[in-house]
C-alpha positions in Angstrom: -3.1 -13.6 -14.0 -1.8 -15.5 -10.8 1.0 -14.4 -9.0 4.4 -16.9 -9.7 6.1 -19.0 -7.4 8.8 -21.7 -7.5 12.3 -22.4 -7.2 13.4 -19.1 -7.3 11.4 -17.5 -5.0 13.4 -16.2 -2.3 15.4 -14.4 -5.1 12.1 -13.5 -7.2 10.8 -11.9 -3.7 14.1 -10.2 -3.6 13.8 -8.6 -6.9 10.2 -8.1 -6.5 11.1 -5.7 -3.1 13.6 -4.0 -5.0 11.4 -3.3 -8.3 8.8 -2.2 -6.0 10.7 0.3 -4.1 11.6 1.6 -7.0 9.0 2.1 -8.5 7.5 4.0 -5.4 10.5 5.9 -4.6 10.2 7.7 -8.0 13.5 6.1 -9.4 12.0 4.1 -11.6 9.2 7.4 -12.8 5.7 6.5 -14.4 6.1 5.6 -17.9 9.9 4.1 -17.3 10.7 0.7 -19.2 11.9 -1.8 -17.1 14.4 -4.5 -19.3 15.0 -7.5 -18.0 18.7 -7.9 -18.9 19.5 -3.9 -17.2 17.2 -5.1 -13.8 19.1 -8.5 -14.0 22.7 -6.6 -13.6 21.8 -3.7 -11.5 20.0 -6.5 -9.0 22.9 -9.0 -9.7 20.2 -12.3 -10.2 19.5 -13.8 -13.6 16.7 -12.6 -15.5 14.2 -15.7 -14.3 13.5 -14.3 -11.1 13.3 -10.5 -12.7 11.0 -11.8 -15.5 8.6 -13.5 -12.4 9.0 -10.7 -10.4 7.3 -8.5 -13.5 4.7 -10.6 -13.4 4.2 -10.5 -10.0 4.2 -6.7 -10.1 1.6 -6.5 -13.1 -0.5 -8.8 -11.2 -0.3 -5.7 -8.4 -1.0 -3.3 -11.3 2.7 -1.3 -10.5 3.9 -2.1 -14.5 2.1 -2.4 -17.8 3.1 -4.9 -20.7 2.7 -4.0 -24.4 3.8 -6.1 -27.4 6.1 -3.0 -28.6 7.0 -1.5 -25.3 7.7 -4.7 -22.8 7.1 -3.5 -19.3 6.9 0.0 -18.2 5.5 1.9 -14.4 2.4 2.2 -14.8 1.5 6.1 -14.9 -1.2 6.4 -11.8 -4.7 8.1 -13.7 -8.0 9.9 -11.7 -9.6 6.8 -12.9 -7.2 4.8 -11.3 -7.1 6.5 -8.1 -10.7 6.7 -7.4 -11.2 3.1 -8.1 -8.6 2.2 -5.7 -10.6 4.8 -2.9 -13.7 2.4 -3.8 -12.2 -0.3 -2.6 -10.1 1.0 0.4 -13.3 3.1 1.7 -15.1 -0.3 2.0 -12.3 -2.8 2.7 -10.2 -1.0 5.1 -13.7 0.0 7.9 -14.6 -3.4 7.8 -11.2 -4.5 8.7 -11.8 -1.7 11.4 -14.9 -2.8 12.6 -13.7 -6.2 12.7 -10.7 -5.9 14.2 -12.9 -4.1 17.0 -14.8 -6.8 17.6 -11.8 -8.9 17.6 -10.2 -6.5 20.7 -13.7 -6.5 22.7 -13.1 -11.0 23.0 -10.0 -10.1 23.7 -7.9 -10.7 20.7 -5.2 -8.1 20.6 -3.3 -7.7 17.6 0.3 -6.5 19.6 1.9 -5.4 15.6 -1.1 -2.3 15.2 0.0 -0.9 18.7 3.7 -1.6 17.5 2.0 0.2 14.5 0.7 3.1 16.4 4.4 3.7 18.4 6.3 3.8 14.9 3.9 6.4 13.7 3.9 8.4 16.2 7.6 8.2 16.2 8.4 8.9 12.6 5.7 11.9 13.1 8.0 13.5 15.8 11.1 13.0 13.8 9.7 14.5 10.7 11.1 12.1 8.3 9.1 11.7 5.0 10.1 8.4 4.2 9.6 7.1 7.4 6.4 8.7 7.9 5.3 7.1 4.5 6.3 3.6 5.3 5.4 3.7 9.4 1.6 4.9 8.0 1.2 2.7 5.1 2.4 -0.2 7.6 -0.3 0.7 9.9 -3.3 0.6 7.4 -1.3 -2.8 7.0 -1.7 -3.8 10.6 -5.1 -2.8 11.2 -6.1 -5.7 8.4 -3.9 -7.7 10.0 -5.8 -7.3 13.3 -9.1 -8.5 11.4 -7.9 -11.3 11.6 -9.7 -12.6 8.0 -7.6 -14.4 6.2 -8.9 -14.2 3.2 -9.1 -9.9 3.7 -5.7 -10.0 4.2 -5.1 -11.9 0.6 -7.0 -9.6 -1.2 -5.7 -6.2 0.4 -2.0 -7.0 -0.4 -2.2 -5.2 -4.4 -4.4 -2.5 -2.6 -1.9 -1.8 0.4 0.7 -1.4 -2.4 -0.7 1.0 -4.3 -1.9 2.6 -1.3 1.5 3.2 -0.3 2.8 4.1 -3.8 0.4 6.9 -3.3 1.1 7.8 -0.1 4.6 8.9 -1.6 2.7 11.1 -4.2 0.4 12.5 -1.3 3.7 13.5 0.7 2.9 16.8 1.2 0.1 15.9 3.4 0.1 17.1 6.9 1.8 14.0 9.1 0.3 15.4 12.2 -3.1 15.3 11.1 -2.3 12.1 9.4 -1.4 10.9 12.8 -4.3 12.0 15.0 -6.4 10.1 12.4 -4.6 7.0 12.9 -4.7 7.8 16.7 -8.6 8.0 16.7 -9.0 5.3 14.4 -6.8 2.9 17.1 -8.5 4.0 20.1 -11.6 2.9 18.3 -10.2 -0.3 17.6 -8.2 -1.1 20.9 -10.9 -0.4 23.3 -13.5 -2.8 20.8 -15.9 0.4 19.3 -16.3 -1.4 16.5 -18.9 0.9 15.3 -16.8 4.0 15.7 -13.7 2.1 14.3 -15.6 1.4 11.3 -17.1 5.6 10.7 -13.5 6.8 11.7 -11.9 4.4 9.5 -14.2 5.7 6.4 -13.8 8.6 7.0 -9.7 8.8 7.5 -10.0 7.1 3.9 -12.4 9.5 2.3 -10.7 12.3 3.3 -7.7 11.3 1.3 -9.5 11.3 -1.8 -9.5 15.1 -3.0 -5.9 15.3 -2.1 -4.4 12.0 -3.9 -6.8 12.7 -6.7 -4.6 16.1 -7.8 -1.6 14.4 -7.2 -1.9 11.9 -10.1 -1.7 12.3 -13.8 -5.7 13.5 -15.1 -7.1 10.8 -17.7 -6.7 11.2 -21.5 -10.4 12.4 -22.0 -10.2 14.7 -18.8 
């Protein structure tokens, strides 16, 4: 199903955001229904841009519909999560490699060395929920330095859920989260495209074992 657009955008965005964060920020849990007529008035729009903004966040895979139910989070399965590494771990080093390449014609992307400052930043300061958001916007910035449009479509449901899992995975170490961000953008900055591309993969893969005990085990499990 296509993501919605119209008139209402700028308010269905709004509501959208505010779903979203929600959703990842554990006040709205896995397995919550989401009404339109209670989202309407605690967001204060109507429920048009609330009902697109569902949509929009199904689309993502964030909420599930059912006949009986209406919308509810989506509850994050093993299935789930190594379906989303399948993708990342073959996505995300090509939009390494790329983006390497990309630096070595001399095609900086100045918002992944932004990136790289508000990482290390948040790392030093110790704050979760910065860490969370300055890492998940990194992985961001890195396919934004592929500069492939079309990559950068198809890696905004993935980055999403990438970051709702980030907040699952918080009890990661942040400084060893950060020297793999720092080895993956000196790969990228100084145009190892190759490198960019292993270290990349690897970063990724490594966050498999931990994100996979983090989320709920499949029915038949």
């Amino acid at each position: 199903m296509a993501r919605t657009s119209g008139g209402s955008a700028p308010l269905t965005e709004a509501a959208e955001s505010a779903i979203r964060e929600g959703i990842i920020s554990g006040r709205y849990p896995p397995g919550a229904r989401l009404r339109e007529r209670e989202l309407s008035e605690e967001l204060g729009v109507s429920r048009l841009p609330v009902r697109e903004a569902l949509r929009n966040l199904r689309h993502d895979g964030f909420i599930m519909t059912s006949a009986h139910r209406g919308a509810t989070v989506r509850t994050m399965s093993t299935t789930g999560v190594d379906e989303l590494f399948d993708l990342r771990v073959r996505l995300e080093p090509f939009a390494a490699e790329r983006a390497a390449h990309r630096y070595s014609e001399g095609h900086a992307h100045p918002g992944l060395e932004e990136a790289m400052e508000a990482t290390a930043h948040a790392t030093e300061t110790g704050s979760l929920e910065h860490i969370m958001t300055a890492n998940a916007h990194f992985h961001a910035q890195v396919v934004e330095a592929a500069g492939h449009e079309l990559l950068s479509e198809l890696m905004v449901p993935v980055l999403s859920r990438s970051r709702w899992l980030f907040a699952m995975t918080a009890f990661r170490d942040p400084h060893l989260e950060f020297q793999a961000h720092h080895e993956i953008y000196a790969a990228v900055s100084t145009g190892n495209d190759r490198l960019a591309r292993l270290t990349m993969a690897a970063h990724i893969e490594a966050g498999r074992g931990p994100s996979l005990q983090a989320v709920s085990p499949d029915p038949e499990d």
